[in-house]
C-alpha positions in Angstrom: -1.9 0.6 -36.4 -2.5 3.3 -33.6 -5.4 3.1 -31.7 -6.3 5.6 -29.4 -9.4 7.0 -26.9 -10.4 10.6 -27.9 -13.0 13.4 -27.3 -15.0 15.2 -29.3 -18.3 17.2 -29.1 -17.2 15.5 -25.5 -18.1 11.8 -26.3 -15.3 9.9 -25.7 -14.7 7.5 -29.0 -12.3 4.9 -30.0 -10.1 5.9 -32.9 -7.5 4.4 -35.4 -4.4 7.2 -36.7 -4.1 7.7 -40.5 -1.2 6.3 -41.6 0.4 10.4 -41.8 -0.9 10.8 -38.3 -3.2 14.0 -39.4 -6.2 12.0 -39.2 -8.4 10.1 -36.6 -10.8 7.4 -37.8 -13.6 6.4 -35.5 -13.7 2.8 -35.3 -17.5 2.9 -35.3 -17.6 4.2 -39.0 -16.3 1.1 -39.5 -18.8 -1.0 -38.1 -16.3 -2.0 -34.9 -17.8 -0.9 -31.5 -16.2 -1.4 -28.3 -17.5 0.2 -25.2 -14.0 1.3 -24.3 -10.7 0.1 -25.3 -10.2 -2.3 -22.5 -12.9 -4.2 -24.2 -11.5 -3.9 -27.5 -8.4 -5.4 -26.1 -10.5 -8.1 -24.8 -12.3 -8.7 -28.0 -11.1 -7.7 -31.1 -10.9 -10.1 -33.8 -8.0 -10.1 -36.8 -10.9 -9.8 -38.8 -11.4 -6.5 -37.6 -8.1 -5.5 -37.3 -7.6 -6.6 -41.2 -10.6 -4.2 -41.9 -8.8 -1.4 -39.7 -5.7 -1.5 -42.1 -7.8 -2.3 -45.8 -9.6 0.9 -44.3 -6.5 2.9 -43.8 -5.4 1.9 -47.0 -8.3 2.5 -48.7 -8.7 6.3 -47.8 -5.1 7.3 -47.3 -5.6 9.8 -49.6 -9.0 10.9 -48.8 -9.8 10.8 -45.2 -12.9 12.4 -45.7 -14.0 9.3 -47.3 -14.9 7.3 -43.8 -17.7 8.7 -42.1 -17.0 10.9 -38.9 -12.7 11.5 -39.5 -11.0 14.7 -37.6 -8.1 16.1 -37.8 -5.9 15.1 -34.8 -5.5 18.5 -33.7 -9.3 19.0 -33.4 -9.9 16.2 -30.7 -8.8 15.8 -27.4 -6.5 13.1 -26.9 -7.5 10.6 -23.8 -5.1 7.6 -21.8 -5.6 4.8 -24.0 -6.9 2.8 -21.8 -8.5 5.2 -19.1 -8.9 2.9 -15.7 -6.9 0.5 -16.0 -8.0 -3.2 -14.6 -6.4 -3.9 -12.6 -3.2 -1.9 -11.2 0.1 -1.9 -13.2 3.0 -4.5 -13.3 6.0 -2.8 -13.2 9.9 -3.8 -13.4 12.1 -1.8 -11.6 15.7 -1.3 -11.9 15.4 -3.3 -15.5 18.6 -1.3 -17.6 22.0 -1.9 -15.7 22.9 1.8 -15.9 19.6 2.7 -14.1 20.4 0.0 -11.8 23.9 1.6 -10.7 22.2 5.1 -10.5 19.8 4.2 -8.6 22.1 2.4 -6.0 24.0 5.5 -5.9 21.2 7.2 -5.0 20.6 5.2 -2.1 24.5 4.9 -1.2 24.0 1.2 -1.5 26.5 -1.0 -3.1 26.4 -2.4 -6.3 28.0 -5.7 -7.5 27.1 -5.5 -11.3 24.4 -8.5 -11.7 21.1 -8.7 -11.6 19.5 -12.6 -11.4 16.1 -12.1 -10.8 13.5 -8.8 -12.2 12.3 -6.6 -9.5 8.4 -6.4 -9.9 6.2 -4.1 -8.1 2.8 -2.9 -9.0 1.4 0.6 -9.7 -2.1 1.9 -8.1 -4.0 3.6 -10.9 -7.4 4.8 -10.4 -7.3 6.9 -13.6 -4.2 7.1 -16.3 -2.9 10.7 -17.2 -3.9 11.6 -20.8 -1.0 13.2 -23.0 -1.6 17.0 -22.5 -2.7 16.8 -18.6 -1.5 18.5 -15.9 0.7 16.1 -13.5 -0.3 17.1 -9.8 2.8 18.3 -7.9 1.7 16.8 -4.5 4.1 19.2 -3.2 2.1 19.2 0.2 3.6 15.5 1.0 6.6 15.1 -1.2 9.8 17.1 -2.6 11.4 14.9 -4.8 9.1 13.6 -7.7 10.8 12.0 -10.6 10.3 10.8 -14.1 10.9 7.5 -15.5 10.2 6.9 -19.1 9.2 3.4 -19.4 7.8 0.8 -22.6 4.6 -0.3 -21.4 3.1 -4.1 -23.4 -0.5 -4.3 -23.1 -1.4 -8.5 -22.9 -4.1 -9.2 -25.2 -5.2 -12.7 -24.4 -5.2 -15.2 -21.4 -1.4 -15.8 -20.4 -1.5 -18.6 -18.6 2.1 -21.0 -18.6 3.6 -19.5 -21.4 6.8 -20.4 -22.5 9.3 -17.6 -23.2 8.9 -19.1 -27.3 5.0 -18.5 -27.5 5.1 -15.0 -25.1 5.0 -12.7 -28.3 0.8 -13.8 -29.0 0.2 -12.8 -25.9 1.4 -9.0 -26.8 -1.5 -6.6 -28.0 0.6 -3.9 -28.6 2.6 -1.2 -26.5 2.2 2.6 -25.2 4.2 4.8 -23.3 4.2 5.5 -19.5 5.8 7.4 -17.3 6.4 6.0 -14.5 5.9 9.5 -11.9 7.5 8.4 -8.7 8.2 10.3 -5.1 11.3 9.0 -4.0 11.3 11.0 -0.4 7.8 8.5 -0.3 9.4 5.5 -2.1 12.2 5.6 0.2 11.0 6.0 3.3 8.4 3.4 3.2 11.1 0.5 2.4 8.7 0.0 -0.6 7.7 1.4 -3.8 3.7 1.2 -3.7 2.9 4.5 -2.0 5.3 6.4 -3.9 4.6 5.1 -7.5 0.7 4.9 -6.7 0.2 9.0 -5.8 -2.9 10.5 -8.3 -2.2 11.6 -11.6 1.1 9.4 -11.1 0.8 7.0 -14.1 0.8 9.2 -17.2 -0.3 7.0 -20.5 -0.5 7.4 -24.4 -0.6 8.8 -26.1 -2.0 5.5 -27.9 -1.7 2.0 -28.6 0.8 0.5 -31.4 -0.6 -2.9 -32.2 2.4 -5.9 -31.4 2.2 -6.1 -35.8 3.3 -2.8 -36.2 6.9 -3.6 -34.9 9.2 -6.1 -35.2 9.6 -8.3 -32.6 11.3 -8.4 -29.8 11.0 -4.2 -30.3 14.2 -2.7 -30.2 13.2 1.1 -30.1 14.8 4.3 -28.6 13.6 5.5 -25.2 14.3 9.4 -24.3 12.8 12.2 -21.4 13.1 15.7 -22.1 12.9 18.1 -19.6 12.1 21.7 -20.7 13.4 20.7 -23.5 16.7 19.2 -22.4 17.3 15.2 -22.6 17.6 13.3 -19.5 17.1 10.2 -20.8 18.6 8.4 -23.7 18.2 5.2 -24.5 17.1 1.6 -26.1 14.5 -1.0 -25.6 17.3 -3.8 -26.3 19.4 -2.8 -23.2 16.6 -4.2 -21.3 17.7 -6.3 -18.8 14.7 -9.0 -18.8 12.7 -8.3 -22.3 9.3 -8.7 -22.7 8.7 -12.6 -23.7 11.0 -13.4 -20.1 8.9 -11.6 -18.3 5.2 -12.3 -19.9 6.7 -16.3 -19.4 7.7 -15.8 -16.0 5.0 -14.2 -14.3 2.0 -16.3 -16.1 4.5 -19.4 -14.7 2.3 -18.7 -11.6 0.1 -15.9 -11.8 -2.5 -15.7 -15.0 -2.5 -12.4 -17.3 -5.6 -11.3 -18.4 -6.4 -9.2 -21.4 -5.6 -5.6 -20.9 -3.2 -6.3 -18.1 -0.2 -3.4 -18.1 3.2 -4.1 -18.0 5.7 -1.3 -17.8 9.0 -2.8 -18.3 11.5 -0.3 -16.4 13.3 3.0 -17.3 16.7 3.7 -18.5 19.2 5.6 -16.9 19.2 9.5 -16.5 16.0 10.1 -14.2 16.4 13.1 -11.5 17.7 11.1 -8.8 20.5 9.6 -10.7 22.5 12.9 -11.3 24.6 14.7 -8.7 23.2 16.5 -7.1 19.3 15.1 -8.0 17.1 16.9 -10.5 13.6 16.5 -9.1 10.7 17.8 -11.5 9.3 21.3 -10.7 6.1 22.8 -10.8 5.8 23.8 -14.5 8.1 21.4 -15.4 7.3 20.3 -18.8 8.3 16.1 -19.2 7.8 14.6 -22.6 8.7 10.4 -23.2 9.4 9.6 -26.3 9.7 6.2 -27.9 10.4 5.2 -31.5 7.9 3.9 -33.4 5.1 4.7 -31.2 5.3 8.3 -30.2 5.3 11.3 -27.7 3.7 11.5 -23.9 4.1 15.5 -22.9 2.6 16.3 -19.5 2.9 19.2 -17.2 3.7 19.2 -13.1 1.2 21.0 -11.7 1.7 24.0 -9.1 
């Protein structure tokens, strides 16, 4: 299933997609409130989620049928999860193609190998619906990128998890894209100021539950940029996959329900072609990942 935040009559709602994706279903018709979907995450049952999908079923053919429905077009598509928890786990350098472009970039060496994941975390005060503007921030930085990244939402206390038990832990997944200033990155010797600036962290455009795919997912990643691909990939040329690195981090850190873990982009972002592509204002970015969907969002002027 695809659950998503949405607007309408501006009252933000928690939905579920008809199975043709023309349809949202308010949760509430069905008897399932959540304040928000961080405490859906936290909370919901597979009782609920087994009404969900006898609910979809039921009215696949007649949406009308459940109190509240809209066409998709009609509402206005939120983050998924709005404000975040806590800020975003990220992996960096996580596809070895990426990981050569990227030391190109920085006229650095590369040997080939990577033995440990890179991890760096993401400031988000408020995730970037599909549809919003991205703010160009051309006032401190020149060279903003893309990164189109598989993002696992954990839906239950990780705590010393082994690498065989790491897929319960999974909610689902959405797409992020990963907006980074590399002039800022760069220069700072570290990623946090760079990956962190607002509006940085667009989200969505909803949540595919961990039951909707198989597991470990294995899906294609691309970027387009006006249009053109940049990025073409797949989720199983992941360096470190998901159950690796939901085992390793809860080895000594706990990860609570809701937390976000974006787990890297492939090869092809702006600063890995010669000479660099940085975004431009009007730019139009879209991520797309099978199986889930499409995140389109706009650079600002």
């Amino acid at each position: 299933m695809k659950l998503l935040t949405y607007k309408i009559e501006q009252k933000a709602r928690l939905g579920v997609l008809s199975k043709d994706e023309e349809w949202v279903f308010p949760l509430r018709s069905m008897g399932i409130e959540y304040e928000d979907m961080m405490d859906l995450v936290r909370g919901i049952s597979d009782s609920e989620k087994q009404l969900i999908d006898y609910m979809l079923e039921k009215h696949a053919d007649s949406p009308y049928g459940i109190l509240g429905a809209a066409r998709l077009e009609e509402v206005t598509i939120e983050a998924p999860i709005i404000h975040p928890g806590q800020d975003i786990i990220c992996l960096g350098i996580n596809y070895m193609a990426h990981a050569e472009e990227s030391a190109r970039y920085k006229n650095e060496a590369f040997d080939g190998t990577r033995e440990y994941p890179v991890y760096f975390s993401k400031r988000v005060n408020q995730a970037t619906a599909c549809g919003r503007e991205i703010p160009s921030h051309k006032e401190i930085t020149e060279r903003l990128d893309y990164e189109a990244e598989l993002a696992v939402i954990i839906g239950k206390e990780a705590s010393h998890v082994s690498v065989e038990e790491a897929e319960q832990y999974v909610f689902g997944y959405t797409i992020m894209n990963d907006i980074s200033a590399r002039d800022i990155q760069n220069r700072h010797k570290q990623w946090y100021f760079g990956k962190s600036l607002d509006g940085a962290a667009p989200m969505g455009p909803w949540i595919v539950t961990r039951e909707s795919l198989p597991y470990p997912p294995e899906l294609s990643v691309q970027s387009r940029v006006n249009g053109e691909i940049r990025q073409d990939s797949n989720t199983s040329l992941m360096i470190f996959g998901i159950s690796y690195v939901i085992s390793e981090l809860s080895q000594g850190m706990t990860l609570m329900p809701g937390t976000i873990i974006s787990m890297g982009t492939p090869a092809g972002v702006g600063m890995g072609f010669d000479p660099p592509r940085f975004l431009e204002p009007g730019d139009e970015v879209e991520c797309i990942i099978e199986g889930i969907g499409k995140l389109k969002n706009t650079i600002g002027k």
